[in-house]
C-alpha positions in Angstrom: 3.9 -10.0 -2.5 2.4 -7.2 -4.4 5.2 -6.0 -6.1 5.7 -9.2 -8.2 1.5 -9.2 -9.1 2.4 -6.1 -10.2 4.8 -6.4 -12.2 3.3 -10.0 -13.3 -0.2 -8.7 -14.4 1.4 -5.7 -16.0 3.0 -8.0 -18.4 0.1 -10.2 -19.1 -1.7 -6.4 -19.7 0.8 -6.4 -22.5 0.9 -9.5 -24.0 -2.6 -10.1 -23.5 -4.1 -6.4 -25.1 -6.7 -8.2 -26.6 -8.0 -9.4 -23.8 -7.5 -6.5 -21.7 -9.5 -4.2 -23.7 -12.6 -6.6 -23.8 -12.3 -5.5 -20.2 -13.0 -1.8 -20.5 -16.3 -1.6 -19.6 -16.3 -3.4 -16.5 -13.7 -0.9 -15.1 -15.9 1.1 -13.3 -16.9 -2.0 -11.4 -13.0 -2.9 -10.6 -12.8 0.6 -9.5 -16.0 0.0 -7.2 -14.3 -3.4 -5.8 -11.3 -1.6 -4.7 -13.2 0.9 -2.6 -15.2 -1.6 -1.1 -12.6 -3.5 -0.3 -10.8 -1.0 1.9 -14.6 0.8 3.1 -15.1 -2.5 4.7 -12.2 -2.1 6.7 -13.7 1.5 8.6 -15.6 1.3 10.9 -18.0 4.6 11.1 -16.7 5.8 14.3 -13.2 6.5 12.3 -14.3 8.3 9.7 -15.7 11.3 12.6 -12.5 12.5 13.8 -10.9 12.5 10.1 -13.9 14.9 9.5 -13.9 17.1 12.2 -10.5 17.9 11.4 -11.2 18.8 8.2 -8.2 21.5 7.2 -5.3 19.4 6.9 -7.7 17.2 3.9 -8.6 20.4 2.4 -4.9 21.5 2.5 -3.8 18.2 0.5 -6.5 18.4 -2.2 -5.3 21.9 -2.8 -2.1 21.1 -3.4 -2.8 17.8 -5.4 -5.4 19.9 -8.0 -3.1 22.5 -8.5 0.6 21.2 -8.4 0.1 17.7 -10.2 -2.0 19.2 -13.9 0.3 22.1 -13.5 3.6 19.5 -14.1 1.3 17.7 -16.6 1.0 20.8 -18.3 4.6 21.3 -18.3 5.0 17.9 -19.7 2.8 18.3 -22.3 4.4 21.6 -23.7 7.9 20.2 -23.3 6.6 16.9 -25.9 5.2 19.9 -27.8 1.9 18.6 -27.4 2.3 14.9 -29.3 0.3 12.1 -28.0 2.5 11.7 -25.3 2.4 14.9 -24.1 -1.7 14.9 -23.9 -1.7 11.4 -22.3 0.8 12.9 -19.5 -1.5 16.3 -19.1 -4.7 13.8 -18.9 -3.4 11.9 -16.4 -1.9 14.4 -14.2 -5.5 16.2 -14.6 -6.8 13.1 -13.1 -7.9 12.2 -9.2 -6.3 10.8 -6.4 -6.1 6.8 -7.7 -8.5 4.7 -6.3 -6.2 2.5 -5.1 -4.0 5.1 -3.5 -6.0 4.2 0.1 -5.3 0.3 0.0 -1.6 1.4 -0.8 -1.5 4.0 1.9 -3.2 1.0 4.2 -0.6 -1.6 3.1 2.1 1.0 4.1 0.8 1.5 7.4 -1.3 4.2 7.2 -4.8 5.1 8.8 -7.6 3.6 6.1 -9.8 6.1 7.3 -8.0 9.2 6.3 -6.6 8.1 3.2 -10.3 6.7 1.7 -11.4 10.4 3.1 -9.0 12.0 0.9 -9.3 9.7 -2.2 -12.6 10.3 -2.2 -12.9 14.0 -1.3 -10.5 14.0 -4.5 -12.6 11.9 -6.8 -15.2 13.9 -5.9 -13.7 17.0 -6.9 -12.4 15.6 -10.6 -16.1 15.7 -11.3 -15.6 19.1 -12.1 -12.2 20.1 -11.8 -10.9 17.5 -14.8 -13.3 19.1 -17.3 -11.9 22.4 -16.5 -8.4 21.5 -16.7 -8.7 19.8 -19.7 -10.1 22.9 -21.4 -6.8 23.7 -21.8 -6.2 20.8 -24.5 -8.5 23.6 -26.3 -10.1 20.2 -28.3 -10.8 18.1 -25.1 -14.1 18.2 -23.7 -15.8 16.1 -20.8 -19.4 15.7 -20.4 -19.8 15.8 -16.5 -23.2 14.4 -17.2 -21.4 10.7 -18.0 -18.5 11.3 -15.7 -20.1 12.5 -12.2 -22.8 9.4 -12.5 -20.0 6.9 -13.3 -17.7 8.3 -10.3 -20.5 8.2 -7.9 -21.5 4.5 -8.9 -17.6 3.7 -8.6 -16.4 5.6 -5.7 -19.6 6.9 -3.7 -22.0 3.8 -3.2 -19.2 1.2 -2.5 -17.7 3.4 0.1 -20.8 4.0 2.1 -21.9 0.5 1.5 -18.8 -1.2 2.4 -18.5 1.2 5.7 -21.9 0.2 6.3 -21.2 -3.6 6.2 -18.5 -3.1 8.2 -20.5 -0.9 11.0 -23.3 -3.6 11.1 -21.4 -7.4 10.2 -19.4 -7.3 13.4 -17.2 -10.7 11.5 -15.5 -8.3 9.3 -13.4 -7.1 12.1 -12.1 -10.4 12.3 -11.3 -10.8 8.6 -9.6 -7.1 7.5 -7.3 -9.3 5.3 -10.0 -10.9 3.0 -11.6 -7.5 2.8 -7.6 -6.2 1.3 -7.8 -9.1 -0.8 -11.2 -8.2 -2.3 -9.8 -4.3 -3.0 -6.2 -6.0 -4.2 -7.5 -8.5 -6.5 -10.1 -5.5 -8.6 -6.6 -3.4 -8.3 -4.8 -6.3 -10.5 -7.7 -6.2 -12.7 -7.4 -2.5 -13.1 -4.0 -2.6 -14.1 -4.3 -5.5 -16.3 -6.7 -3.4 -18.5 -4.4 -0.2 -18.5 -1.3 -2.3 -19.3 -3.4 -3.5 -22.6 -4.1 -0.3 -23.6 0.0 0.6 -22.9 0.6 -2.1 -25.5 1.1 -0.2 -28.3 3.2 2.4 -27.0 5.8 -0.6 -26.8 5.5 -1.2 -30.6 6.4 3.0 -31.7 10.0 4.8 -31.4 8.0 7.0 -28.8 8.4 4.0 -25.9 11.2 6.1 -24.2 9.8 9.6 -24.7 6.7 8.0 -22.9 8.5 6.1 -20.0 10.3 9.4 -19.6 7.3 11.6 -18.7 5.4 8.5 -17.2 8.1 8.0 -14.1 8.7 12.3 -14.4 4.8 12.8 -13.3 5.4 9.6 -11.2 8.5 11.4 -9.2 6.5 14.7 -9.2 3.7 13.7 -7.7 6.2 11.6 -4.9 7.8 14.9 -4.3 4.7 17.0 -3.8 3.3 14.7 -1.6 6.8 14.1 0.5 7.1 18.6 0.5 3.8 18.6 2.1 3.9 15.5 4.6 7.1 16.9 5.9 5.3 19.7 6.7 2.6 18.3 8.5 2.4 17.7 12.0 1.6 14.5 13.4 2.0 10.5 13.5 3.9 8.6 10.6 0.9 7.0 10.1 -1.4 10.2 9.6 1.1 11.6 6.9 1.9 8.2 5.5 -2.4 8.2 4.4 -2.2 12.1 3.4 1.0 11.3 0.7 -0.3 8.4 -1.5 -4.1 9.9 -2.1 -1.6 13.5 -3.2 1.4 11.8 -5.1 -0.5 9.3 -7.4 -2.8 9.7 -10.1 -6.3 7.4 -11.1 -5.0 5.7 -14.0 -7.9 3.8 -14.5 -9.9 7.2 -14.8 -7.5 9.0 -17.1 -7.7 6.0 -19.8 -11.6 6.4 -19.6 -11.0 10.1 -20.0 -8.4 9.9 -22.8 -10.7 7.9 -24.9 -13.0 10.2 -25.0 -10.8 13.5 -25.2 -7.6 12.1 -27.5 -8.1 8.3 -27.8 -4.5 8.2 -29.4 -3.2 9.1 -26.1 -4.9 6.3 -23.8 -2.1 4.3 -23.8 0.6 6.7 -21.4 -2.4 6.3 -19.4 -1.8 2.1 -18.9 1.8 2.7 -19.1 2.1 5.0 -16.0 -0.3 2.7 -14.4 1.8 -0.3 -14.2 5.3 2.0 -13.4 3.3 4.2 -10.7 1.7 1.0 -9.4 5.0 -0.5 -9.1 6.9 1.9 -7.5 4.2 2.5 -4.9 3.9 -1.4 -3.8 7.4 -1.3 -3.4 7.7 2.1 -1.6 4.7 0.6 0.5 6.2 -2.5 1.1 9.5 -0.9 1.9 7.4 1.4 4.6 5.6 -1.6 6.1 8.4 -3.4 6.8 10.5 0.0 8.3 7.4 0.2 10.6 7.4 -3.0 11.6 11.3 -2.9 12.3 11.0 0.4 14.7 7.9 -0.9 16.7 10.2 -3.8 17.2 12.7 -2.0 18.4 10.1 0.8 20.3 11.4 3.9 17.2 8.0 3.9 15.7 5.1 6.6 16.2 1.7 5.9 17.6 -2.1 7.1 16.4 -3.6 8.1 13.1 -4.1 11.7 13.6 -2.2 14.5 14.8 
């Protein structure tokens, strides 16, 4: 079912731009919903052995924050540094998405060690965006505005909505309406990124921007499948590590781009809605290959190695 919302609120993004920039400044609070949708699906007592295990997590968000803006980079000399090209580099320069854990979740994997890593990630963009995008030589990045935003979108709903879910026992019995909450601000998200993707679709540069949109897209899959291989454990453990490393926080990178090179906010929507896509269906396609081998007794057990 995600796929087609997907795909469905993309277009409306794009039909609707109008709309879907009067939207803007309540993206920090989409961004909040998602991560309190999937918080109040850990309980506390999952969160400790994700963090006393702390080397593989460290591993991932060294790979991400270097392999990822370093393909942006690439990107954005190869469009010889166009609009294009500097919407790619943002993005790429961006955090784990947001969304990456409810993905990761919806594929199978542990919700607990994929909203570590998202947010360990998130974290980090405070300060390592800014310094990647010093490279754009004119960008600049006021942590001052970007660390209080992040921590109001990522921070407080994560230890609220594990909270919740540590002290309302109910919520154990309703995981789904909590995955509905987090879905529903995702759609929203994308809605707003597809609007701002809108005029990409109305310039000769459409296919130069598709191009590098599912490029970075396929990168970031391959980095993340090169270093899941790698580690050792359940499918489940790697399935939560690859998501949080292979895709980037569109929703960020547009609020970034509009401050840095407003002209190139719009590859920003436009990888949103391809990435989002592709991930719902590589998660679905995963769910339902999990489902198949624990049916037939193939599948692996646990959430940690």
């Amino acid at each position: 079912m995600l796929v087609p919302l997907v795909v469905l609120v993309g277009g409306l993004g794009i039909a609707f731009p109008g709309a879907a920039r009067t939207l803007r400044p309540e993206v920090p609070v989409m961004l909040a919903g998602q991560v309190l949708g999937v918080a109040m699906t850990i309980p506390v007592r999952e969160l400790w052995p994700v963090l006393r295990r702390p080397g593989v997590l460290v591993a991932a968000l060294a790979v991400q924050w270097t392999t990822q803006p370093m393909i942006g980079l690439c990107l954005l000399h190869l469009a010889s540094g166009n609009r294009i090209g500097q919407g790619a580099f943002i993005t790429a320069s961006a955090p784990a998405e947001i969304t990456s854990a409810l993905v990761a979740v919806v594929a199978g994997g542990a919700a607990a060690t994929a909203t570590t890593l998202m947010t360990m990630s998130v974290a980090l963009g405070c300060v390592l965006t800014p310094l990647w995008l010093i490279l754009l030589q004119h960008g600049h990045v006021d942590p001052a505005v970007l660390v209080p935003e992040l921590a109001l979108s990522v921070t407080l709903p994560l230890v609220v909505g594990v909270t919740l879910r540590s002290r309302v026992p109910i919520l154990s019995s309703h995981p789904g309406r909590c995955l509905d909450l987090a879905g529903l601000s995702l759609l929203l998200v994308l809605f707003v990124g597809a609007g701002y993707a809108r005029p990409l679709l109305e310039t000769a540069q459409l296919g130069e921007a598709v191009l590098l949109a599912l490029v970075l897209g396929a990168g970031g899959a391959s980095v993340a499948w090169a270093f899941t291989a790698r580690a050792l454990g359940s499918v489940p453990w790697r399935v939560s590590l690859a998501f949080p490393i292979g895709m980037r926080e569109f929703g960020i990178a547009t609020a970034v781009a509009l401050t840095v090179a407003p002209q190139s906010a719009g590859f920003s929507g436009l990888y949103g809605v391809i990435m989002m896509t592709l991930a719902a269906a590589t998660a679905t396609a995963l769910r339902r290959r999990a489902r198949r081998d624990d049916r037939t007794g193939a599948g692996g057990t646990g959430s940690l190695p």
